[in-house]
gemmi code that builds the backbone of each chain (N, CA, C; Angstrom):
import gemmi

chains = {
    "A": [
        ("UNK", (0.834, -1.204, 0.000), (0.000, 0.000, 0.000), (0.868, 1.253, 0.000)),
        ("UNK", (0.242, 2.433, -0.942), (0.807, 3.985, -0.577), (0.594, 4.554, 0.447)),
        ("UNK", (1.082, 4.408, 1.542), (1.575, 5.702, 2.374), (1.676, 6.895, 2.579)),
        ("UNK", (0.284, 7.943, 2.484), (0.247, 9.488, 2.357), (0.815, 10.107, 3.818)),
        ("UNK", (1.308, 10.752, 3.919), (1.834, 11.374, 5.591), (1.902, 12.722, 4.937)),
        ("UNK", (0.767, 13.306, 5.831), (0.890, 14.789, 5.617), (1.146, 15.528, 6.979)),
        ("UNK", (1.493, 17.015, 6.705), (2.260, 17.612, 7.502), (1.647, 19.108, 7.342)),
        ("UNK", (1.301, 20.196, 8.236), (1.542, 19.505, 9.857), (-0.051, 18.813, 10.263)),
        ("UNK", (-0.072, 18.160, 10.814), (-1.500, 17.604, 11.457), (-2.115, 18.830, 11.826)),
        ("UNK", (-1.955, 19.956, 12.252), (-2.748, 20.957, 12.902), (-2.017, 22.175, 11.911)),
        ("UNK", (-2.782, 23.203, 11.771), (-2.474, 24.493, 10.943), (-3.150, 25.883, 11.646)),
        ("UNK", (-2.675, 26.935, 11.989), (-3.834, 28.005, 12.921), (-3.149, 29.081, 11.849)),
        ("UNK", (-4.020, 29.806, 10.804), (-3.243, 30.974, 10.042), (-3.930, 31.836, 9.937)),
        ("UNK", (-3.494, 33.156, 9.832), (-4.394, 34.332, 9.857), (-5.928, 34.521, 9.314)),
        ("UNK", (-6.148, 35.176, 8.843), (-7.177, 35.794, 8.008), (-6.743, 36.315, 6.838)),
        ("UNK", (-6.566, 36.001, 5.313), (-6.265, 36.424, 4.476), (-4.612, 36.138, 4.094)),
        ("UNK", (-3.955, 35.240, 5.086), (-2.269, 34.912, 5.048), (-2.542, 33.292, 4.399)),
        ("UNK", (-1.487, 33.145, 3.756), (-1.274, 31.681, 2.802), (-1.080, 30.711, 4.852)),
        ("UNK", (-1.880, 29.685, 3.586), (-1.457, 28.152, 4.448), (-1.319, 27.431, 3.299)),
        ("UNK", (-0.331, 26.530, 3.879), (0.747, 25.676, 3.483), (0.517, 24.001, 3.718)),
        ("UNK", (0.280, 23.331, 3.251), (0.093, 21.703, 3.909), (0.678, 20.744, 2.684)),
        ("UNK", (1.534, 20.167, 3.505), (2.622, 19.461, 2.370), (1.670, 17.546, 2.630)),
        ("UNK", (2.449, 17.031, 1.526), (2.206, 15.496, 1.679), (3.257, 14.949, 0.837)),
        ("UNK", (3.573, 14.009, 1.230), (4.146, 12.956, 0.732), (4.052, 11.296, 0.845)),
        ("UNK", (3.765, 11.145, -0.183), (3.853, 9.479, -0.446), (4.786, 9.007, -0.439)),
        ("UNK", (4.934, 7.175, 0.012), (6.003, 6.627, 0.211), (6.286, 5.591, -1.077)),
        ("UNK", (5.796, 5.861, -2.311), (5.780, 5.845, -3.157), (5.440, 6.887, -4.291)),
        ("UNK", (6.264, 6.897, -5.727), (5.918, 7.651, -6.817), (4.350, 7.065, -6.909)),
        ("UNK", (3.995, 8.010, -7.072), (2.279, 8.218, -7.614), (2.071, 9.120, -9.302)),
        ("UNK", (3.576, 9.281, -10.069), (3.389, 9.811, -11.101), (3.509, 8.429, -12.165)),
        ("UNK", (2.914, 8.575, -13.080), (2.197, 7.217, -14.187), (2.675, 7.768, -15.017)),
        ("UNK", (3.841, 6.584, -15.926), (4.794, 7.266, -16.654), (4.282, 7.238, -18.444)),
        ("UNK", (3.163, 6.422, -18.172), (2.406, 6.389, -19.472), (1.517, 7.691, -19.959)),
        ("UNK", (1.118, 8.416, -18.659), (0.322, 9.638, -19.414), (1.129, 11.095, -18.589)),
        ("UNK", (2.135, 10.459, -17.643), (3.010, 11.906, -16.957), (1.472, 12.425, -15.951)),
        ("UNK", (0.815, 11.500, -15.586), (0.026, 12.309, -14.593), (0.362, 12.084, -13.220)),
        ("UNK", (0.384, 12.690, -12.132), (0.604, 12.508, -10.891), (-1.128, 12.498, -10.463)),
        ("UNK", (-1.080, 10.891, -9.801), (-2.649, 10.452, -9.122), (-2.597, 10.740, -8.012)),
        ("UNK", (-2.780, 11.894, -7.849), (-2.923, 12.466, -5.830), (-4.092, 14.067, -6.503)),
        ("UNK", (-4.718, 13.381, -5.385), (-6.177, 14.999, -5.241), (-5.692, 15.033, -3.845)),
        ("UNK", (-6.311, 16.156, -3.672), (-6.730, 17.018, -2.165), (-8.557, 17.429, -2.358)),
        ("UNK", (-8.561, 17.163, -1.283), (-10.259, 17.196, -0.958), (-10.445, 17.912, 0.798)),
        ("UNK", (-11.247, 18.536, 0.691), (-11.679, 19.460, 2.030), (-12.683, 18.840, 3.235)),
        ("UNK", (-12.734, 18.731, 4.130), (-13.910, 18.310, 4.985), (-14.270, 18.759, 5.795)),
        ("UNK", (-15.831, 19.529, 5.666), (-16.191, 20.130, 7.181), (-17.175, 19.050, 8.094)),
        ("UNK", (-17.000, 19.851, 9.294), (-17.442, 18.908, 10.217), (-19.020, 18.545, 9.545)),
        ("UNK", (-19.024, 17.108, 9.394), (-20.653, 16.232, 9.534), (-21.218, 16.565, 7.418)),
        ("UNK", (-20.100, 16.745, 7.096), (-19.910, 16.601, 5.816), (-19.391, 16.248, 4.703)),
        ("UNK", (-19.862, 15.337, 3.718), (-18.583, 14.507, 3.074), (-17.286, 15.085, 2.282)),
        ("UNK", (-16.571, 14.379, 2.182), (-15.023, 15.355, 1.603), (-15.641, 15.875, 0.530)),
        ("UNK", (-15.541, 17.354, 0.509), (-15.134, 17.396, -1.114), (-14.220, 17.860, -2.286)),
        ("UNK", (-13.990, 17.396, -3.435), (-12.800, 17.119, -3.854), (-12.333, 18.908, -4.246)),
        ("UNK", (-10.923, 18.749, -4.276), (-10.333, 20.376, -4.865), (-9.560, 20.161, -5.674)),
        ("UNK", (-8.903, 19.781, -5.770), (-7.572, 19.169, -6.935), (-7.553, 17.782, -7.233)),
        ("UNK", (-7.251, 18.088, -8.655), (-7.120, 16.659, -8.620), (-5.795, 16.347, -9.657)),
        ("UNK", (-5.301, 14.759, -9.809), (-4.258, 14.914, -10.822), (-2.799, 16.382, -10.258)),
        ("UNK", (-3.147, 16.153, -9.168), (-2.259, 16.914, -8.308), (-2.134, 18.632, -8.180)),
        ("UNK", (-2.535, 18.939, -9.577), (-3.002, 20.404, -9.688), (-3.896, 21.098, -10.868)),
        ("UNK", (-5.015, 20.093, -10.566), (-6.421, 20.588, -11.795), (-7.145, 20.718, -10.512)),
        ("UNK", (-7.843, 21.915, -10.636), (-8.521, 22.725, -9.601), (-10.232, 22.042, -10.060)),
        ("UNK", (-10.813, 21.312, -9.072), (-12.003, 21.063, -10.034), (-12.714, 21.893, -9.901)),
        ("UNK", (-13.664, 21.899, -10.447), (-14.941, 23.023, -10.895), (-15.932, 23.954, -9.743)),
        ("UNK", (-15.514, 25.034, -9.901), (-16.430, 25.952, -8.701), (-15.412, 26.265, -7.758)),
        ("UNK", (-14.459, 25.230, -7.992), (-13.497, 25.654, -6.684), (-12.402, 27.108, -7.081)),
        ("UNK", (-12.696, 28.007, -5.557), (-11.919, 29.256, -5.603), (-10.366, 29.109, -6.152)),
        ("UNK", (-10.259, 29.943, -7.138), (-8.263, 29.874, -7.187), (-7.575, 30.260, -6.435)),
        ("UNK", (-7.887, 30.411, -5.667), (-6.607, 30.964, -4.226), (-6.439, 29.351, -3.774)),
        ("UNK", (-7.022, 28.982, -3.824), (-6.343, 27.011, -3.867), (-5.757, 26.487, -5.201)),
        ("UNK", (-4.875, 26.161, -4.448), (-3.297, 25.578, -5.801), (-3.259, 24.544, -5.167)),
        ("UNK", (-2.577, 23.148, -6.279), (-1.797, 22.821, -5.864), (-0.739, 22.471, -6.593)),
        ("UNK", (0.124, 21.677, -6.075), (1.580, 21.532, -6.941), (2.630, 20.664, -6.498)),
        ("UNK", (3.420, 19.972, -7.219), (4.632, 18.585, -6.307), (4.416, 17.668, -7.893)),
        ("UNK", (4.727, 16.850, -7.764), (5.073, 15.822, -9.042), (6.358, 14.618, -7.839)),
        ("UNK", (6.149, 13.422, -8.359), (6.013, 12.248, -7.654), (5.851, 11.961, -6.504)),
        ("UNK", (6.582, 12.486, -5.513), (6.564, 11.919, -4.227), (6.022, 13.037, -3.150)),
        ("UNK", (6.005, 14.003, -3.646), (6.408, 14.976, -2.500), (5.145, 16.904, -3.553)),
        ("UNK", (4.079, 16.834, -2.700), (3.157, 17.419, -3.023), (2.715, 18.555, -1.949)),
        ("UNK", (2.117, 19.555, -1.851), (1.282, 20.796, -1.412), (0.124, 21.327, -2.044)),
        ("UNK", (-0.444, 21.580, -1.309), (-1.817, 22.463, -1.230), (-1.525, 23.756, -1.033)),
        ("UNK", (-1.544, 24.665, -1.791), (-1.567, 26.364, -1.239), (-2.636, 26.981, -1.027)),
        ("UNK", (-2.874, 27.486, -0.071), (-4.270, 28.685, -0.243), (-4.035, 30.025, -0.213)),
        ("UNK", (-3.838, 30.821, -0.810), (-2.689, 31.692, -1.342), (-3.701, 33.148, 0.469)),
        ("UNK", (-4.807, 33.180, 0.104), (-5.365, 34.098, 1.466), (-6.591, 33.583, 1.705)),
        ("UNK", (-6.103, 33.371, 3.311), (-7.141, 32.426, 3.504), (-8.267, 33.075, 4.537)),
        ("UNK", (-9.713, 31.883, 4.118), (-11.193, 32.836, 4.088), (-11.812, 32.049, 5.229)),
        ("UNK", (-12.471, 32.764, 6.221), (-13.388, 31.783, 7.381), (-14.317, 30.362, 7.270)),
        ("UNK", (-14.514, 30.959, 5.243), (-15.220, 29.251, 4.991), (-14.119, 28.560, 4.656)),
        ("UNK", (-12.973, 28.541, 4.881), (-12.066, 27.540, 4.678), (-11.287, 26.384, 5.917)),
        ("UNK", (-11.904, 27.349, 6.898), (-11.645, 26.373, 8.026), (-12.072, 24.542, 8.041)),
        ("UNK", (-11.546, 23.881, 7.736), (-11.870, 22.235, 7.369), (-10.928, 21.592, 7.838)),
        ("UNK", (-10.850, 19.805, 7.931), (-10.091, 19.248, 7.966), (-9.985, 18.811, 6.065)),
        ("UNK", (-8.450, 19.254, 5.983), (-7.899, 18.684, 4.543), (-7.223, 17.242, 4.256)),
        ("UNK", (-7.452, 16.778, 3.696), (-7.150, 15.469, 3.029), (-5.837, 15.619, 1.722)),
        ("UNK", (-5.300, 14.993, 1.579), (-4.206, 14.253, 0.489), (-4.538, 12.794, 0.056)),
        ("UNK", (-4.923, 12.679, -0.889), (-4.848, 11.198, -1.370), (-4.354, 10.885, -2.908)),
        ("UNK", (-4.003, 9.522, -3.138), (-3.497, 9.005, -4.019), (-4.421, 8.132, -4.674)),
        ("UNK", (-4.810, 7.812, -5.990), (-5.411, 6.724, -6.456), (-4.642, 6.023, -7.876)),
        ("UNK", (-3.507, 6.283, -7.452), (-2.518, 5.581, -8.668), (-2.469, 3.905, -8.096)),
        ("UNK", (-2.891, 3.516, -6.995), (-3.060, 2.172, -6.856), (-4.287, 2.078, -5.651)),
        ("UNK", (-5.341, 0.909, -5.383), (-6.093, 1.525, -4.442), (-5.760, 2.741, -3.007)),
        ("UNK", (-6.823, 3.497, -3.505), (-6.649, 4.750, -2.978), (-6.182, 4.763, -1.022)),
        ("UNK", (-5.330, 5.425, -0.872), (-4.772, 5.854, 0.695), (-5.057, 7.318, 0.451)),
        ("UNK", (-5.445, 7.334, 2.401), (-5.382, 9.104, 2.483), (-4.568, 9.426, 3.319)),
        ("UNK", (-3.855, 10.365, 3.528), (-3.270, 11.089, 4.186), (-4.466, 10.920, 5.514)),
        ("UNK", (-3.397, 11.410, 7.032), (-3.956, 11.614, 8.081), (-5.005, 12.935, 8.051)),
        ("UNK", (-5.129, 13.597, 7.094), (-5.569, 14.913, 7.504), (-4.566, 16.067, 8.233)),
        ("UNK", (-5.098, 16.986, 7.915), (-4.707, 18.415, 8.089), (-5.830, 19.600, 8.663)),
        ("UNK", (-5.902, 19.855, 10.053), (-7.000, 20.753, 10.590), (-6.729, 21.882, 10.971)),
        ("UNK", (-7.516, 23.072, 9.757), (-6.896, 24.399, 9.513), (-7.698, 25.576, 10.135)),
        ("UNK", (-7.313, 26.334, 10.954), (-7.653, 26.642, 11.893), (-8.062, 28.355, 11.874)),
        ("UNK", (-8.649, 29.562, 11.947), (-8.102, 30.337, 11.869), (-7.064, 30.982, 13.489)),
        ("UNK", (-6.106, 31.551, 12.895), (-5.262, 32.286, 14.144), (-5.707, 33.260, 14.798)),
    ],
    "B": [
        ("UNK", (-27.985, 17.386, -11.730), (-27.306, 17.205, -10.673), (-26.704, 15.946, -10.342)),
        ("UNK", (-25.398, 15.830, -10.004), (-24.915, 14.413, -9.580), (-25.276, 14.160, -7.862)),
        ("UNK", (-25.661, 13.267, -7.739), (-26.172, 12.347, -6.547), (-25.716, 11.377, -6.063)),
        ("UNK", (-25.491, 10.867, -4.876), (-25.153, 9.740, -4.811), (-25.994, 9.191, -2.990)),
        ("UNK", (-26.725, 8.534, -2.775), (-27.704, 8.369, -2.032), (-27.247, 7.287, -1.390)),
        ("UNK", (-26.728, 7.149, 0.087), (-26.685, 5.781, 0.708), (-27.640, 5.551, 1.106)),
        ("UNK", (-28.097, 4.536, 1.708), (-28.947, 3.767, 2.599), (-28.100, 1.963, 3.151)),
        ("UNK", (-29.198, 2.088, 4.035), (-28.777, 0.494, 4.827), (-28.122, 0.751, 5.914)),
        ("UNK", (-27.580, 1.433, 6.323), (-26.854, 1.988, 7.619), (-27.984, 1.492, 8.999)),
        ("UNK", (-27.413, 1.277, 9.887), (-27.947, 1.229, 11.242), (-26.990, 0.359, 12.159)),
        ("UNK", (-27.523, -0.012, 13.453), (-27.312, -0.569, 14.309), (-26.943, -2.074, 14.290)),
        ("UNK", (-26.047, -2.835, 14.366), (-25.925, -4.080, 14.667), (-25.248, -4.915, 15.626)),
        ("UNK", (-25.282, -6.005, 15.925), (-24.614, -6.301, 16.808), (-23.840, -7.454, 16.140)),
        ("UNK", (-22.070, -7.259, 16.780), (-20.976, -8.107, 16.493), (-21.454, -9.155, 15.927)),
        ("UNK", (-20.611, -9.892, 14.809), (-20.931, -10.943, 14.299), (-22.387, -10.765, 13.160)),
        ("UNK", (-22.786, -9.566, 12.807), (-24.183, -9.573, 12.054), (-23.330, -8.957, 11.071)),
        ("UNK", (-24.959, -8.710, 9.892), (-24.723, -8.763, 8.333), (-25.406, -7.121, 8.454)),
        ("UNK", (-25.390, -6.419, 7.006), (-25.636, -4.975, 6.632), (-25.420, -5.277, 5.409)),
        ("UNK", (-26.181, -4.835, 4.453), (-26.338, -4.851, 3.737), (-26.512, -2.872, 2.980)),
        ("UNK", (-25.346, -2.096, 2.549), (-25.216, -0.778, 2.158), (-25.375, -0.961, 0.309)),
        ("UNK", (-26.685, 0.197, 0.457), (-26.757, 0.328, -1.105), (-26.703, 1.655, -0.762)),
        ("UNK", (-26.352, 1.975, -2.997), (-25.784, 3.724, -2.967), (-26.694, 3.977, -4.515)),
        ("UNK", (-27.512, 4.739, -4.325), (-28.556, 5.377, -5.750), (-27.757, 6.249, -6.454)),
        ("UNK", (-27.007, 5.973, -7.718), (-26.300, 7.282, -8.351), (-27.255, 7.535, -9.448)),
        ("UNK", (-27.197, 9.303, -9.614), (-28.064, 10.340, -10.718), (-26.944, 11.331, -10.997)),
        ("UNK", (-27.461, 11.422, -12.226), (-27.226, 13.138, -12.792), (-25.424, 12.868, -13.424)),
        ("UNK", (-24.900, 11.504, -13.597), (-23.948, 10.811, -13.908), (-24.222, 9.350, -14.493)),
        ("UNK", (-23.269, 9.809, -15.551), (-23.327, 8.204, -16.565), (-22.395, 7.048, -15.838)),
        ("UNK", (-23.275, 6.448, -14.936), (-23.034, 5.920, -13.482), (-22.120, 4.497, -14.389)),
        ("UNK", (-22.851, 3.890, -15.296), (-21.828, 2.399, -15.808), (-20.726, 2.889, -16.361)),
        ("UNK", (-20.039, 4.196, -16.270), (-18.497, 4.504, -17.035), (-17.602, 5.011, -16.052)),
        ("UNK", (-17.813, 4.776, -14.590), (-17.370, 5.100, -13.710), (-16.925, 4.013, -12.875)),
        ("UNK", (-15.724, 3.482, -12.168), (-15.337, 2.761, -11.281), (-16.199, 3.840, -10.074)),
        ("UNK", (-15.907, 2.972, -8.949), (-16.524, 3.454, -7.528), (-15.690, 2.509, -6.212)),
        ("UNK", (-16.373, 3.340, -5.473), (-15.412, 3.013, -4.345), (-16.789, 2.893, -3.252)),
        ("UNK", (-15.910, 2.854, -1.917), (-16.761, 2.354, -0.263), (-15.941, 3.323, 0.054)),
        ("UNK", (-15.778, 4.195, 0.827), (-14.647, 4.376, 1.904), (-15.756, 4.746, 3.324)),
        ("UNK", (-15.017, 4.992, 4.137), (-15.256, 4.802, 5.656), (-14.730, 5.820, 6.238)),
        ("UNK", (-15.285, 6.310, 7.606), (-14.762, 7.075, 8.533), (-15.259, 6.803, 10.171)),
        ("UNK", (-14.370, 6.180, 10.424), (-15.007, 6.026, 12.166), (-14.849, 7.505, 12.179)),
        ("UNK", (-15.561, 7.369, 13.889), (-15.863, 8.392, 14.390), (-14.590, 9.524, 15.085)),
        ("UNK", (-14.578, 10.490, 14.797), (-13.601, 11.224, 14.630), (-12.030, 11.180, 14.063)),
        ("UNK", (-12.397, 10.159, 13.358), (-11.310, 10.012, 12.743), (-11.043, 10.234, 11.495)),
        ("UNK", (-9.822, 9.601, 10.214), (-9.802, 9.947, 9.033), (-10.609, 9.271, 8.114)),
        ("UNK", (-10.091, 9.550, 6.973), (-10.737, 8.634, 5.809), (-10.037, 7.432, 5.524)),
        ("UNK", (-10.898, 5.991, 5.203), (-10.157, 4.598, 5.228), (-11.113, 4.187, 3.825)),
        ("UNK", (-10.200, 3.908, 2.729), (-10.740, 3.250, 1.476), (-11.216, 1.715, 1.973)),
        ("UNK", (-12.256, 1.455, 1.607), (-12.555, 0.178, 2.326), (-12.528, -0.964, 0.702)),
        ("UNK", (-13.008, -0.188, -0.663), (-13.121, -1.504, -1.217), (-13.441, -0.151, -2.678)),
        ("UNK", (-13.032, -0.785, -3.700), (-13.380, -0.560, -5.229), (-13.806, -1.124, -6.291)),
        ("UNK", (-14.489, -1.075, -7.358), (-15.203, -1.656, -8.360), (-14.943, -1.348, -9.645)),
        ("UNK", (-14.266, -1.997, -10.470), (-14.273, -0.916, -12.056), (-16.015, -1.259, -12.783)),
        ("UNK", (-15.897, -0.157, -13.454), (-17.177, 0.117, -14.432), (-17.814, -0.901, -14.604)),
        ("UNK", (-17.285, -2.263, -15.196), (-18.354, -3.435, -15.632), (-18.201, -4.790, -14.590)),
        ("UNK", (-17.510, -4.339, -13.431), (-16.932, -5.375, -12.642), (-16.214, -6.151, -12.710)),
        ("UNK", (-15.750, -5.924, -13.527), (-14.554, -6.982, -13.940), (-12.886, -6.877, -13.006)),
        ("UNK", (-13.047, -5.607, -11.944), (-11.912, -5.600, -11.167), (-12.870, -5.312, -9.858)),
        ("UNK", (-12.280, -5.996, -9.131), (-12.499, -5.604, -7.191), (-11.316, -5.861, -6.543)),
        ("UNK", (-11.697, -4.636, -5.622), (-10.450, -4.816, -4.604), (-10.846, -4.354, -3.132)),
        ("UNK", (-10.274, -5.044, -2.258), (-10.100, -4.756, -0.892), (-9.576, -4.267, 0.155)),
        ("UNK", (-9.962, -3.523, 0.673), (-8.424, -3.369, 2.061), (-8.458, -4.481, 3.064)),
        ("UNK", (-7.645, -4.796, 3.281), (-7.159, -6.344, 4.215), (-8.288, -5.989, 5.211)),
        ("UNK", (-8.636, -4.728, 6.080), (-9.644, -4.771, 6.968), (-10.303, -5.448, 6.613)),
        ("UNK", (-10.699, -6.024, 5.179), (-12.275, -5.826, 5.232), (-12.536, -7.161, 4.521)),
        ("UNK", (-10.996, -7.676, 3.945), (-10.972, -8.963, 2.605), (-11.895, -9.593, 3.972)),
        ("UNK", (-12.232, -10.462, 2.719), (-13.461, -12.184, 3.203), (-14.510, -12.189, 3.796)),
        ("UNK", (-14.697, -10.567, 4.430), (-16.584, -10.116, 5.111), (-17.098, -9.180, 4.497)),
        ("UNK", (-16.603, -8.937, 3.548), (-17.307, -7.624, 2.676), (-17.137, -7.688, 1.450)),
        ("UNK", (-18.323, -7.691, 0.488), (-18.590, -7.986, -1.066), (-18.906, -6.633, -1.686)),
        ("UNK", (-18.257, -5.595, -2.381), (-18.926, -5.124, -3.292), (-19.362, -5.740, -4.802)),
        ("UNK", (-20.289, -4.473, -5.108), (-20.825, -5.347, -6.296), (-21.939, -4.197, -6.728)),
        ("UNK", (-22.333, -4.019, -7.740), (-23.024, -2.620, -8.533), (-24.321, -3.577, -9.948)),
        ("UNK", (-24.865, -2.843, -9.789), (-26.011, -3.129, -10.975), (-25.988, -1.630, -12.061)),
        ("UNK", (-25.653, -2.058, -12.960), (-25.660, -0.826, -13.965), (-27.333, -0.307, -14.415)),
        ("UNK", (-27.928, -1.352, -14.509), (-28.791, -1.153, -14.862), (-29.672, -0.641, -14.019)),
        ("UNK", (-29.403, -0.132, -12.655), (-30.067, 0.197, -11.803), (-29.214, 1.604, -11.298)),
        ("UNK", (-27.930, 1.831, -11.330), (-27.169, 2.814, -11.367), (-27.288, 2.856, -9.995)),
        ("UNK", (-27.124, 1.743, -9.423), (-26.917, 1.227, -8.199), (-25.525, 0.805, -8.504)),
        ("UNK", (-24.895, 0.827, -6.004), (-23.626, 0.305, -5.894), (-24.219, -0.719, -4.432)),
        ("UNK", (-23.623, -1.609, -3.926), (-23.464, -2.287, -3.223), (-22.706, -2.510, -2.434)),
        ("UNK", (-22.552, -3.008, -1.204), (-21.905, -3.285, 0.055), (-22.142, -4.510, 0.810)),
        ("UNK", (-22.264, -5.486, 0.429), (-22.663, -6.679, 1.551), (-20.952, -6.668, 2.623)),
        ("UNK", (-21.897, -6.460, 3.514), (-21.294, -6.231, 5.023), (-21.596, -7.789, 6.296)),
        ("UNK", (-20.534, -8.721, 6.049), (-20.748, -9.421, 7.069), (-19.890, -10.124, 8.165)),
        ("UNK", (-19.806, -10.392, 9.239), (-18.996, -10.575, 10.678), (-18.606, -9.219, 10.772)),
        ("UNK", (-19.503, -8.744, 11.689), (-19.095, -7.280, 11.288), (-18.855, -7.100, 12.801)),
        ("UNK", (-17.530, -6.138, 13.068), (-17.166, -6.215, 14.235), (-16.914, -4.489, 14.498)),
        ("UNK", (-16.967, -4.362, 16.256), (-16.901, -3.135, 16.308), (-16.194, -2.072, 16.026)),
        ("UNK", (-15.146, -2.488, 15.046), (-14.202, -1.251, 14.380), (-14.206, -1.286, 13.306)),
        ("UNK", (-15.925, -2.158, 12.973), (-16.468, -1.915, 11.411), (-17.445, -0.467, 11.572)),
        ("UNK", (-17.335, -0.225, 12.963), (-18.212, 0.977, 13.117), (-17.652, 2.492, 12.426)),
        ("UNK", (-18.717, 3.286, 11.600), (-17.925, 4.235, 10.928), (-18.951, 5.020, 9.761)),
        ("UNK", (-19.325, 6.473, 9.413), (-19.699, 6.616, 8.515), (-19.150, 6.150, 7.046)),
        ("UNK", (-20.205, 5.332, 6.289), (-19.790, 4.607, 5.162), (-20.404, 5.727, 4.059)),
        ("UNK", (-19.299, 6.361, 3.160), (-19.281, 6.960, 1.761), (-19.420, 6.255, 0.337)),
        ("UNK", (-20.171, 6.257, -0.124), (-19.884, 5.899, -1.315), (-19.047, 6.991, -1.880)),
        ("UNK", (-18.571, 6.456, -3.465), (-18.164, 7.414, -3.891), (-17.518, 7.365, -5.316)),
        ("UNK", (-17.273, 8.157, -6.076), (-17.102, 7.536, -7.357), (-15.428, 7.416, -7.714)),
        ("UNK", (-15.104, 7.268, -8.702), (-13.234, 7.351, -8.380), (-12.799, 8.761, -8.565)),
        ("UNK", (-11.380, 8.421, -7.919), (-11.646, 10.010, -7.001), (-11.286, 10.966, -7.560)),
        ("UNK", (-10.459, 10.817, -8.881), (-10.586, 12.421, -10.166), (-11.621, 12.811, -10.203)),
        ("UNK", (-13.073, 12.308, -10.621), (-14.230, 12.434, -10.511), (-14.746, 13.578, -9.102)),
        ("UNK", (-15.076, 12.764, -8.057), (-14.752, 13.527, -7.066), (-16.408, 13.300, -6.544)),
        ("UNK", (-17.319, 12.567, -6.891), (-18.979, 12.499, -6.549), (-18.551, 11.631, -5.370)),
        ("UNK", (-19.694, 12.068, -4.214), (-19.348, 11.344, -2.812), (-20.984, 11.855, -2.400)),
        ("UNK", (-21.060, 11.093, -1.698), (-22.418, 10.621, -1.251), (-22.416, 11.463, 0.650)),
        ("UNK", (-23.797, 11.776, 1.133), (-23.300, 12.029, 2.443), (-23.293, 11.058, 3.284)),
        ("UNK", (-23.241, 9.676, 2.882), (-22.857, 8.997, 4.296), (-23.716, 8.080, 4.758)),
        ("UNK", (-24.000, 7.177, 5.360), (-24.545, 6.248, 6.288), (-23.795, 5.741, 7.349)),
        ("UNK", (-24.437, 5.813, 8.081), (-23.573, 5.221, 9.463), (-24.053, 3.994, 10.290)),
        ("UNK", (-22.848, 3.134, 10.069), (-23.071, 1.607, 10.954), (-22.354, 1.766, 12.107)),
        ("UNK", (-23.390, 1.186, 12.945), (-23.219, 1.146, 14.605), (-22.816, -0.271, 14.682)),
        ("UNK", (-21.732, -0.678, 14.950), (-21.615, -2.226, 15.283), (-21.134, -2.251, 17.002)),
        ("UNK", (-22.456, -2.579, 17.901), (-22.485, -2.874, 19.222), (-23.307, -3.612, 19.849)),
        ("UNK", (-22.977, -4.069, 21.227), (-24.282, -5.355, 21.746), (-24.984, -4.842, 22.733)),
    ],
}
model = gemmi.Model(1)
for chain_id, residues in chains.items():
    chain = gemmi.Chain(chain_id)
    for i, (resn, *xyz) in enumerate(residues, 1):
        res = gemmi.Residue()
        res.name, res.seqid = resn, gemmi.SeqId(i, " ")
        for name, pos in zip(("N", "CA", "C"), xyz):
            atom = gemmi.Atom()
            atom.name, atom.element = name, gemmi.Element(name[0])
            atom.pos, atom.b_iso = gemmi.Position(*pos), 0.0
            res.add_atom(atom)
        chain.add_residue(res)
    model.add_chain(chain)
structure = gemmi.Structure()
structure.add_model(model)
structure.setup_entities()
């Protein structure tokens, strides 16, 4: 199995200041047949199901604000939220589906 | 609109069966692999099991190999879950969900496994 370990488990950042949440797999998750890296990030608020933000490591899916990036290629990936907004407070996810899917522990972003 | 509707969730006690179905709409549901995943209670997300499009691939997480069957009807744009020896750290909101570029996820059902 892939191994997501994301970092830091807890996040507290301003109002309108970038947060940062890295991940890494303990395996390449980039597929050398189409050059895609299989890792999304997906958001979760409390008593609600994840939902997805990136996917293919940095295709922003649909509706979702651009002040969320992301970016990394094989092993070693981030989420940016370039200024961050009170509806963004969630627990964040990292996952991989280049072989059955693993998630990261989560990431719970806080405001400061 | 895309949908994805659990049911079957409730209460059981150790050693019993559950049976989780998932209603997908508003998506061309037979061109999609799908998934189970799970979340005990306050905790993370756990992939429990996957399906490709015509069934011709399944897979498991070791939690779950030899008591838990997925399985999907296209023609019903239905997904499936047979859930059995089900023990108390089978307890957990159960997601359907579609594969995860996609990104369709269902809100949830929740199995209580206690005596």
């Amino acid at each position: 199995d892939i191994v997501m370990t994301q970092s830091p488990e807890s996040l507290a950042v301003s109002l309108g200041e970038r947060a940062t949440i890295n991940c890494k797999s303990s395996q390449s998750v980039l597929h050398s047949s189409n050059n895609k890296n299989y890792l999304a990030w997906s958001q979760q608020k409390p008593g609600q199901p994840p939902k997805l933000l990136i996917y293919w490591a940095s295709t922003r899916n649909s509706g979702v604000p651009d002040r969320f990036s992301g970016s990394g290629s094989g092993t070693d990936f981030t989420l940016t939220i370039s200024s961050l907004q009170a509806e963004d407070v969630a627990v964040y996810y990292c996952h991989q589906y280049y072989s059955s899917p693993t998630f990261g522990q989560g990431t719970k972003l806080e405001i400061k | 609109e895309v949908q994805l509707v659990e049911s079957g969730g409730g209460l059981v006690k150790p050693g019993g069966s559950l049976r989780l179905s998932c209603a997908a709409s508003g998506f061309t549901f037979s061109t999609y692999s799908m998934n189970w995943v799970r979340q005990a209670p306050g905790k993370g997300l756990e992939w429990v099991s996957s399906i490709s499009s015509t069934s011709s691939y399944i897979y498991y997480a070791d939690s779950v190999k030899d008591r838990f069957t997925i399985s999907r009807d296209n023609a019903k744009n239905s997904l499936y879950l047979q859930m059995n020896s089900l023990r108390a750290e089978d307890t957990a909101v159960y997601y359907c969900a579609s594969e995860m570029a996609a990104g369709y996820w269902g809100q949830g059902t929740l199995v209580t496994v206690s005596s």
